[in-house]
C-alpha positions in Angstrom: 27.7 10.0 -12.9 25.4 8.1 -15.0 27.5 5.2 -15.0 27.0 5.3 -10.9 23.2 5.8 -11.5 23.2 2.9 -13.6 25.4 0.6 -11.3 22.7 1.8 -8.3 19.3 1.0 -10.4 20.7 -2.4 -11.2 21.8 -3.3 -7.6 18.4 -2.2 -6.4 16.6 -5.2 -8.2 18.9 -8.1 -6.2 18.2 -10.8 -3.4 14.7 -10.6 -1.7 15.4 -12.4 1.8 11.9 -11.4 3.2 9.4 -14.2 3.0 6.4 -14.3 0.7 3.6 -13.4 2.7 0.4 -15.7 1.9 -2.7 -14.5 4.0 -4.3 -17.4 5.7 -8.4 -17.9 5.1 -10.4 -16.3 7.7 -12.2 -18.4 10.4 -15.6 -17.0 9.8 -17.5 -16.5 6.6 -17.3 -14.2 3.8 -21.5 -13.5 4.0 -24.5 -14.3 6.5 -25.5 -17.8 6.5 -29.0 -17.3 5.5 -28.3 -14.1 3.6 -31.2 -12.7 0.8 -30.8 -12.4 -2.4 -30.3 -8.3 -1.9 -27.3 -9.4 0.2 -25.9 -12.7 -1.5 -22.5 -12.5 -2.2 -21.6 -9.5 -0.1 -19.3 -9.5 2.5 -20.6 -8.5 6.1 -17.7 -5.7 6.2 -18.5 -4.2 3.4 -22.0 -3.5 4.1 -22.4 0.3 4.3 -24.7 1.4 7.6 -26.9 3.5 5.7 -28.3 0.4 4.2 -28.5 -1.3 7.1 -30.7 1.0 9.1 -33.5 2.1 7.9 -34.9 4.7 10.5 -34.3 8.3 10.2 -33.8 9.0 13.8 -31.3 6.0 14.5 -29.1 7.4 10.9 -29.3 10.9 12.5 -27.7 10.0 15.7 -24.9 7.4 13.9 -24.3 10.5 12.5 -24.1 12.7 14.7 -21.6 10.3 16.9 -19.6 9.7 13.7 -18.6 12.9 13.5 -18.4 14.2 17.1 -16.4 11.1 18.4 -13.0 11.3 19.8 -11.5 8.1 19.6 -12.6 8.0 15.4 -11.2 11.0 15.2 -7.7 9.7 16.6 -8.2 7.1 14.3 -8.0 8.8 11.1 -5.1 10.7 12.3 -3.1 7.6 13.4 -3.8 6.8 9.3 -2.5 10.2 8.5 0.6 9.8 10.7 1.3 6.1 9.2 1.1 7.1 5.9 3.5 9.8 6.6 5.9 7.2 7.8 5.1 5.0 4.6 5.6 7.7 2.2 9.4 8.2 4.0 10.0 4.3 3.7 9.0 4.8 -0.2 11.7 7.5 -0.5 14.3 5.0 1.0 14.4 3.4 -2.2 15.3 6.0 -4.4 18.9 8.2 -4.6 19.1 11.5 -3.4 20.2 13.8 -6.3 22.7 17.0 -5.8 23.0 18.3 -9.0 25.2 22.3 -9.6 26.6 24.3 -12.2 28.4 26.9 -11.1 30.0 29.7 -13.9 32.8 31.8 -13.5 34.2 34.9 -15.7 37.9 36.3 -14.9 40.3 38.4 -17.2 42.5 36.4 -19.5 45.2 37.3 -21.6 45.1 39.9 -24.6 42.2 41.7 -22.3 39.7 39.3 -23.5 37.4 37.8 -20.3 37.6 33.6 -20.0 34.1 32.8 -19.0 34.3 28.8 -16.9 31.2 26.8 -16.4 31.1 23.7 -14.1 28.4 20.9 -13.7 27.8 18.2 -11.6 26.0 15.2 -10.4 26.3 13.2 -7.5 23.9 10.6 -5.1 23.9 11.1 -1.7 22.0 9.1 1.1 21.6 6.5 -0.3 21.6 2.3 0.3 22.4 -0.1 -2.3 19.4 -2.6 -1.1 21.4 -5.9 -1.9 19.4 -8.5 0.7 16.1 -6.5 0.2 16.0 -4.4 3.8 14.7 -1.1 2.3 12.4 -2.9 0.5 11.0 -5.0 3.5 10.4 -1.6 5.2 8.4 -0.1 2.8 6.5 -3.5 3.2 6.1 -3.3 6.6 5.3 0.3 6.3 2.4 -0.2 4.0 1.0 -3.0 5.4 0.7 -0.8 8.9 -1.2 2.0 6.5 -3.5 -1.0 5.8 -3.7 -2.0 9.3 -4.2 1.9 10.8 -7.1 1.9 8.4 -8.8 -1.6 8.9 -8.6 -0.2 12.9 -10.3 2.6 12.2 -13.3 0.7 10.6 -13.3 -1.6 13.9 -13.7 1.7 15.6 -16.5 3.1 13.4 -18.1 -0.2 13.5 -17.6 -1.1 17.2 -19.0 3.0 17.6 -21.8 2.5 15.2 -23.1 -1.4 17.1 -23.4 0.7 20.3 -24.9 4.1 18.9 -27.7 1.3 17.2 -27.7 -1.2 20.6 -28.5 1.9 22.5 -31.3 3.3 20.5 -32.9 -0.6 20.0 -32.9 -0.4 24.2 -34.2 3.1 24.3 -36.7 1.9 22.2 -37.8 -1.1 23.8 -37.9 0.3 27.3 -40.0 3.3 25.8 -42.5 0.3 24.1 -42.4 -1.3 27.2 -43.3 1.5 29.4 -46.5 2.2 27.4 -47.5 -2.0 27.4 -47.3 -1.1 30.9 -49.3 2.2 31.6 -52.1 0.7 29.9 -51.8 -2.7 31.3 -52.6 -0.8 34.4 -55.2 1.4 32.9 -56.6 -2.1 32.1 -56.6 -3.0 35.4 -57.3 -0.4 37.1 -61.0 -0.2 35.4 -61.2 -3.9 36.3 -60.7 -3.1 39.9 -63.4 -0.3 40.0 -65.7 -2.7 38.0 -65.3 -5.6 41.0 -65.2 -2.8 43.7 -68.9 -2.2 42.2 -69.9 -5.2 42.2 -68.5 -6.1 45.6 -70.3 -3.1 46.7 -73.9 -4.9 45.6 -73.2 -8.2 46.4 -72.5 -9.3 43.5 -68.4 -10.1 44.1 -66.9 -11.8 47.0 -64.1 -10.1 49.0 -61.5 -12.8 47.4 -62.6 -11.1 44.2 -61.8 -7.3 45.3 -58.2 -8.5 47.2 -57.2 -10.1 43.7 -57.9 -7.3 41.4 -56.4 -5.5 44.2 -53.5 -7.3 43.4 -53.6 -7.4 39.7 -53.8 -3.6 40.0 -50.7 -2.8 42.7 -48.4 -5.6 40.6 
């Protein structure tokens, strides 16, 4: 009945039991220490990649891992699944209604037909929340939808650092290898030039066994 309804909805709003939550005030800090002027005032985590990197290649292959990854992909389901769960806690709160009418027609006196409708109302499965329980869950249940998420940015990022680590290595080995083909190119001229000259005289045989060296290191 409504007067049920009303009793329910005013029950709803009693005691609280659960603890205000205050968020303690993170060890690190908010923004790099020597940060630009582009980047004052902006938190490191909410720095998107694309402005971070700046080379094609290395966006094309954070890419490419972003979307072909497995565990990122668990990751956004997990949110799915979690909000799922929240959206059930959410429901807790709240009555179930049954509501019929039924009608009816049967023969009455004088030949006339009596026609007899019926409605009704009633809450089912439902908790009055008197210490706050219900409403603790659906806490709980949203601040896991906020955790499920914030884990799949640690994913993305922690996917996103290695993708970029990788292709900084790749680099430098590549940068590296060419410093080193023509370091030898260098000194590989510089031992025909004191093979020459050792030839005519003009170079001792120290001279030849270190450019020998130079060469073979």
């Amino acid at each position: 009945t409504s007067t049920e309804l009303l009793a329910a909805s005013a029950l709803a709003g009693c005691i609280q039991l659960a603890p205000r939550y205050e968020r303690p005030a993170a060890p690190v800090p908010a923004t790099f220490p020597n940060a630009t002027s582009v980047l004052s005032g902006t938190a490191a985590a909410d720095l998107a990649w694309q402005d971070y990197f700046a080379d094609p290649a290395l966006r094309a292959l954070i890419e490419l891992a972003l979307k072909n990854n497995r565990d990122l992909r668990v990751a956004v389901l997990n949110i799915e699944a979690v909000r799922a769960q929240y959206q059930l806690r959410r429901a807790d709160q709240l009555p179930t209604l049954n509501a019929g009418l039924t009608a009816s027609r049967a023969p009455g006196t004088g030949g006339n037909n009596v026609s007899a409708y019926s409605a009704g109302l009633s809450v089912a499965a439902y908790e009055v929340d008197l210490f706050g329980r219900v409403r603790s869950l659906t806490d709980s249940a949203a601040a896991q939808v906020l955790a499920s998420e914030e884990s799949r940015r640690v994913v993305q990022i922690s996917l996103i650092a290695s993708v970029a680590n990788q292709y900084l290595a790749l680099a430098a080995d590549e940068e590296l290898l060419d410093l080193t083909l023509r370091t030898l190119d260098t000194r590989e001229q510089s031992l025909k030039l004191t093979q020459l000259r050792f030839d005519n005289g003009a170079a001792s045989e120290l001279d030849l066994r270190q450019a020998q060296t130079l060469a073979e290191a």
